[in-house]
C-alpha angles and dihedrals in degrees: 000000000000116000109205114213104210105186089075111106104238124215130234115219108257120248110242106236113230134205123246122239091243093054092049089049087047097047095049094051107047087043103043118342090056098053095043086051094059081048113054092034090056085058094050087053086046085042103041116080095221095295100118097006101130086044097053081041091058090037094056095048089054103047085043088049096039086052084070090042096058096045087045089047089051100048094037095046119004094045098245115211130208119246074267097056110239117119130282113247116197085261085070086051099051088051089057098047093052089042086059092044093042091064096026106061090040092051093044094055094049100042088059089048099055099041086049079048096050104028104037 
């Protein structure tokens, strides 16, 4: 025969938290598909003989821009974490955002030099 002993607290099985869609899209794009995206779009301007220029231009501006809105959208809405797990401040943000603009610009100048270079 089983004796209970009520007077232990008895816990509830705790709910996994899941994370939302959005997170998950915000997250993939300000740590990898952003950045591909820079990327291969600054090939296609180096690529590209003046066809499409102003469009792979405008193209370039918005997946570099959208890189800092993501990152700005996780950690505003979504509460964004570090690789160590505490949560993103709008310092960490900042970082980021110069850290895009810091390879983007760069890349982008010399990107339209060199085509202009290789492809006169």
């Amino acid at each position: 025969m089983f004796l209970f002993n009520s007077s232990l607290p008895v816990e509830s099985p705790k709910q996994p938290e899941y994370t939302p869609f959005g997170a998950l899209i915000a997250r993939m794009y300000w740590l990898v598909l952003g950045h591909i995206a820079v990327i291969l779009l600054g090939v296609a301007i180096f690529t590209n003989q003046l066809h499409y220029q102003l469009l792979f231009n405008l193209l370039y501006l918005i997946a570099a821009v959208l890189c800092s809105v993501a990152r700005f959208v996780d950690i505003k809405y979504y509460k964004g974490t570090t690789t160590e797990g505490e949560p993103c401040t709008m310092a960490h943000w900042r970082r980021y955002s110069i850290f895009v603009a810091a390879y983007a610009v760069p890349l982008w100048i010399a990107v339209q030099v060199l085509s202009r270079i290789v492809h006169p």
